[in-house]
C-alpha positions as a Markdown table, in Angstrom:
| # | Residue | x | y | z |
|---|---|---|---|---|
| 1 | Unk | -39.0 | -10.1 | -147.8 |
| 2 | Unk | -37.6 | -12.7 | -149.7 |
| 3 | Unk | -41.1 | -14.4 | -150.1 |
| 4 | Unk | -42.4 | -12.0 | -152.5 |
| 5 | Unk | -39.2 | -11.6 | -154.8 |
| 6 | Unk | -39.6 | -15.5 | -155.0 |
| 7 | Unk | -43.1 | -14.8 | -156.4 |
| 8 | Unk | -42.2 | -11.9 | -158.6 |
| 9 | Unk | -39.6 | -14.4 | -159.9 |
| 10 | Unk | -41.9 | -17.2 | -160.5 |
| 11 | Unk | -44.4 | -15.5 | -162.7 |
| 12 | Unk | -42.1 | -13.6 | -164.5 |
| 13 | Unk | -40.1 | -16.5 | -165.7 |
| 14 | Unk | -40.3 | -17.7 | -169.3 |
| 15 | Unk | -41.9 | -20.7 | -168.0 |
| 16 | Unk | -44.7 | -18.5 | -166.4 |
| 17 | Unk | -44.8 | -16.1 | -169.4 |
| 18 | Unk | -48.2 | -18.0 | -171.4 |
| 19 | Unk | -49.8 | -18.6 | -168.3 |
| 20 | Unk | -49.7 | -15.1 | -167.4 |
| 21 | Unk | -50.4 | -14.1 | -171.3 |
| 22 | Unk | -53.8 | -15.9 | -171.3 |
| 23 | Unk | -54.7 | -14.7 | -167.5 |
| 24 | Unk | -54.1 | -11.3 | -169.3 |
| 25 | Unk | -56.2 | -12.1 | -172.5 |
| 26 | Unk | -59.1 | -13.4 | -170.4 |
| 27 | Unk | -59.0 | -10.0 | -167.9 |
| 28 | Unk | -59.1 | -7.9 | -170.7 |
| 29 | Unk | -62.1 | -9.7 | -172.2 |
| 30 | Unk | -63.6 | -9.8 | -168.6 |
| 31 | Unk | -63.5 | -5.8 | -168.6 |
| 32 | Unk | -64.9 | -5.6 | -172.0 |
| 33 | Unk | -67.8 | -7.3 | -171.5 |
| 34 | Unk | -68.7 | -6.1 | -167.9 |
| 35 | Unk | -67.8 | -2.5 | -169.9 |
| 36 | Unk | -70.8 | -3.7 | -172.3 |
| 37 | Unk | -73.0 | -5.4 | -169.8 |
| 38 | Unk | -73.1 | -1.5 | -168.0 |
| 39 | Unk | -73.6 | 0.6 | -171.8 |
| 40 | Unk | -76.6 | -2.0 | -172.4 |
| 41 | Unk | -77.9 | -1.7 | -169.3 |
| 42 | Unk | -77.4 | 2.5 | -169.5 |
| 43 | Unk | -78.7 | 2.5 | -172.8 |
| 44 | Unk | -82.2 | 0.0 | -171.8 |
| 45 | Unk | -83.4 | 1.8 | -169.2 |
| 46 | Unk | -82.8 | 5.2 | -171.1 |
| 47 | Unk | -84.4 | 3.9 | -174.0 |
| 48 | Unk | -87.4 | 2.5 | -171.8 |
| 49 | Unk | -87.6 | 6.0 | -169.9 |
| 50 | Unk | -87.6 | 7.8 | -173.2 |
| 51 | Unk | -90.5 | 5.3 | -174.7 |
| 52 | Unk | -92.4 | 6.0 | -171.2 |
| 53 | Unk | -91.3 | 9.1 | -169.5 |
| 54 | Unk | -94.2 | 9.2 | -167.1 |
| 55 | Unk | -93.0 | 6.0 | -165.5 |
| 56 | Unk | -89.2 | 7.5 | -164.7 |
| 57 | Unk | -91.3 | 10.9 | -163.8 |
| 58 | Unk | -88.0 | 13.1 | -161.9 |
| 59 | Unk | -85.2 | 10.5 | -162.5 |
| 60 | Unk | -81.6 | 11.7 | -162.8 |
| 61 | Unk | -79.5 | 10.7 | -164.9 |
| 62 | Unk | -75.5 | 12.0 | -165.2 |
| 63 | Unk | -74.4 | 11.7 | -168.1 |
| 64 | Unk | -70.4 | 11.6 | -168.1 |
| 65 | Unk | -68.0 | 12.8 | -170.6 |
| 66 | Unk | -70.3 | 12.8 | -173.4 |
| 67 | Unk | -69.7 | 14.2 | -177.2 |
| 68 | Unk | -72.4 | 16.7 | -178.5 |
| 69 | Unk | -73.4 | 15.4 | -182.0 |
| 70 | Unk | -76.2 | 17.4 | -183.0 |
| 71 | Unk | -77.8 | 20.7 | -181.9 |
| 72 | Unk | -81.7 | 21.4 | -182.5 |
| 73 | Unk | -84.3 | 24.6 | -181.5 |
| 74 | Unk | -85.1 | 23.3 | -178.3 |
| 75 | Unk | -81.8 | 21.4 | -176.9 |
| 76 | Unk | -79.0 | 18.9 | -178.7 |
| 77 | Unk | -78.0 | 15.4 | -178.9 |
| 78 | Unk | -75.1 | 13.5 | -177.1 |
| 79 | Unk | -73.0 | 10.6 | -177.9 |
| 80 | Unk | -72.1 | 8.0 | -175.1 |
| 81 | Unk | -70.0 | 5.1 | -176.6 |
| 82 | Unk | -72.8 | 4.7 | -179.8 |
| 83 | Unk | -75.9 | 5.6 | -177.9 |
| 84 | Unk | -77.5 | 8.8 | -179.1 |
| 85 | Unk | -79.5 | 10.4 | -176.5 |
| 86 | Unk | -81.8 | 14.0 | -176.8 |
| 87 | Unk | -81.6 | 16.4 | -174.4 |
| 88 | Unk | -83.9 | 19.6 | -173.9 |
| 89 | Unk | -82.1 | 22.3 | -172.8 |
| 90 | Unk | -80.1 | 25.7 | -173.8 |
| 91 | Unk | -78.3 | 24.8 | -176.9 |
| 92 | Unk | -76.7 | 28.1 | -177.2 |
| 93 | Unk | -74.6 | 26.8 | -174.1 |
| 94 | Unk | -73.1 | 24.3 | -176.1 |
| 95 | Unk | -71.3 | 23.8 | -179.5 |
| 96 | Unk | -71.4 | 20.4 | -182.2 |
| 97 | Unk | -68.5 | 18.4 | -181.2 |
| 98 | Unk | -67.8 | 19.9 | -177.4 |
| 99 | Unk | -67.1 | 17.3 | -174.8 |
| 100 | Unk | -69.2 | 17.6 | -171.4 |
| 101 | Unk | -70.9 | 16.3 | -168.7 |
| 102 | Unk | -74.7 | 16.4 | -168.6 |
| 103 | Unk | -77.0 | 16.0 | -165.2 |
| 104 | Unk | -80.6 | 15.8 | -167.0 |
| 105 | Unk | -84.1 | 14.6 | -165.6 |
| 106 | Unk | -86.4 | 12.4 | -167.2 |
| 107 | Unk | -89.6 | 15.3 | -167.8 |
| 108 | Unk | -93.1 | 13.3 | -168.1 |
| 109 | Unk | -94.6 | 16.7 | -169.8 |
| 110 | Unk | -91.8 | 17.3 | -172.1 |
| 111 | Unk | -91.4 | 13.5 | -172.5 |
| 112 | Unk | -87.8 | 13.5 | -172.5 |
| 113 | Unk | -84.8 | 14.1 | -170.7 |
| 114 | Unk | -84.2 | 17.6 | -169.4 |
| 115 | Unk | -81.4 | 19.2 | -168.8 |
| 116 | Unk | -80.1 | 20.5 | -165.1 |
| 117 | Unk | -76.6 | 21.0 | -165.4 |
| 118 | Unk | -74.4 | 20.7 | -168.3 |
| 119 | Unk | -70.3 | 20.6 | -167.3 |
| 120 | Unk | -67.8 | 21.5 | -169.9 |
| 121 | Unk | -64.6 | 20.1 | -169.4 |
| 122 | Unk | -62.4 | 22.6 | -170.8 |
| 123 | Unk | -59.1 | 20.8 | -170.0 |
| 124 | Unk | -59.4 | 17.7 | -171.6 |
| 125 | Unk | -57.2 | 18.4 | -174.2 |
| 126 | Unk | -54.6 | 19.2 | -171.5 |
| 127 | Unk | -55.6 | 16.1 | -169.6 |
| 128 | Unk | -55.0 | 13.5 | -172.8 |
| 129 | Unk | -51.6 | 14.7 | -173.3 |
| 130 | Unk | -50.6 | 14.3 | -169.8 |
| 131 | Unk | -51.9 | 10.7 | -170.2 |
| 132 | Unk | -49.9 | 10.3 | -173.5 |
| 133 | Unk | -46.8 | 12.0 | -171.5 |
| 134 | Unk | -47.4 | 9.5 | -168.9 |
| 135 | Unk | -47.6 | 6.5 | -171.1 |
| 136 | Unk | -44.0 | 7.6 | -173.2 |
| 137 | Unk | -42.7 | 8.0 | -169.9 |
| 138 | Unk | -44.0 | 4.7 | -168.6 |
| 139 | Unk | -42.1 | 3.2 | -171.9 |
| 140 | Unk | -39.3 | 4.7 | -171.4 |
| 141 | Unk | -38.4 | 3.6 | -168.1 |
| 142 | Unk | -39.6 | 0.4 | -169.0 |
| 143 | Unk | -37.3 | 0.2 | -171.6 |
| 144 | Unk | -34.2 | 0.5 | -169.6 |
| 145 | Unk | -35.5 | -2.6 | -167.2 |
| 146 | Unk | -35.2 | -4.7 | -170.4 |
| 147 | Unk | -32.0 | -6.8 | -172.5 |
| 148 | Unk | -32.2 | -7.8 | -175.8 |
| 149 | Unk | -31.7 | -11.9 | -175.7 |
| 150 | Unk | -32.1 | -14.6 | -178.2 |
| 151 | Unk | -35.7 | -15.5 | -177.2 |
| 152 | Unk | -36.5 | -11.6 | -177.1 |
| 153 | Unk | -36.4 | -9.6 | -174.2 |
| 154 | Unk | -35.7 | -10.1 | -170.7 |
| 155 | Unk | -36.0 | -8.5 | -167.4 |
| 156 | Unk | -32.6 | -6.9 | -166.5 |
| 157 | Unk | -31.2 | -7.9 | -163.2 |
C-alpha cells in the first residue's frame, strides 16, 4: 500500500512536474499523429475505391458520426474530419447539416459508394452537454484538491 503513494508522490512533486509535462506533450502528439496516420489511410483507400470501384466491388464501409454537407438528386455528401465523401442513396432521409452514421458499399455499376443504412443520432446534442457537465464537474472537484502557494498551485494534503 504504501508503495504506490510513494510513486504518486514522486511524480507529482515539483521536481517531477517537467518531466511529466513533456511525457504529456509527446503523448498528445503521439495521438495526433496516429489520429492522422488512420484519416489518411481512411481517406486513400476511399479515394482509390472511388477512382476504381470495380476493384472494391461489395466493400463496406461504416462511416461514423459523419456531418451531411451537401444534398443532390440521387444521394448527399458527408464530412469526416475534412474528407468529403458522395454517397448514393435517399436524400429525403436526411437534412444539410444532420449528424449520422452511414454503412455504404462501394457499387461497381453506380461507381460509387452506396448507401445501406444511414443512423441518425438524435441525442447528440444531449450527449455533448453531459460531456461538458462532466468536464465542469471534473473541475470542480479538482479544484477543491488544490492550494494556492507561491510557485502556483499545489496538491492539497
Amino acid at each position: 500500500m504504501d508503495r504506490p503513494r510513494r510513486w504518486v508522490d514522486r511524480i507529482t512533486s515539483d521536481a517531477a512536474r517537467p518531466i511529466v509535462a513533456v511525457l504529456c506533450v509527446v503523448w498528445i502528439g503521439f495521438m495526433a499523429a496516429q489520429y492522422t496516420r488512420l484519416a489518411e489511410e481512411r481517406k486513400g483507400w476511399i479515394n482509390a475505391c472511388l477512382a476504381e470501384p470495380s476493384a472494391c466491388a461489395g466493400r463496406r464501409v461504416f462511416l461514423s458520426v459523419v456531418e451531411v454537407v451537401a444534398l443532390n438528386d440521387d444521394g448527399y455528401t458527408v464530412r469526416k474530419v475534412v474528407h468529403d465523401i458522395p454517397i448514393k442513396g435517399d436524400p429525403s432521409r436526411v437534412e444539410l447539416g444532420m449528424t449520422l452514421s452511414v454503412v455504404a458499399r462501394f457499387d461497381p455499376e453506380v461507381g460509387a459508394l452506396v448507401e445501406v443504412e444511414p443512423m441518425e443520432h438524435p441525442r447528440r446534442a444531449l450527449k455533448r452537454g453531459l460531456a461538458v457537465a462532466g468536464l465542469v464537474l471534473a473541475a470542480g472537484f479538482g479544484v477543491n484538491g488544490l492550494r494556492a502557494t507561491r510557485r502556483g498551485l499545489a496538491l492539497r494534503g
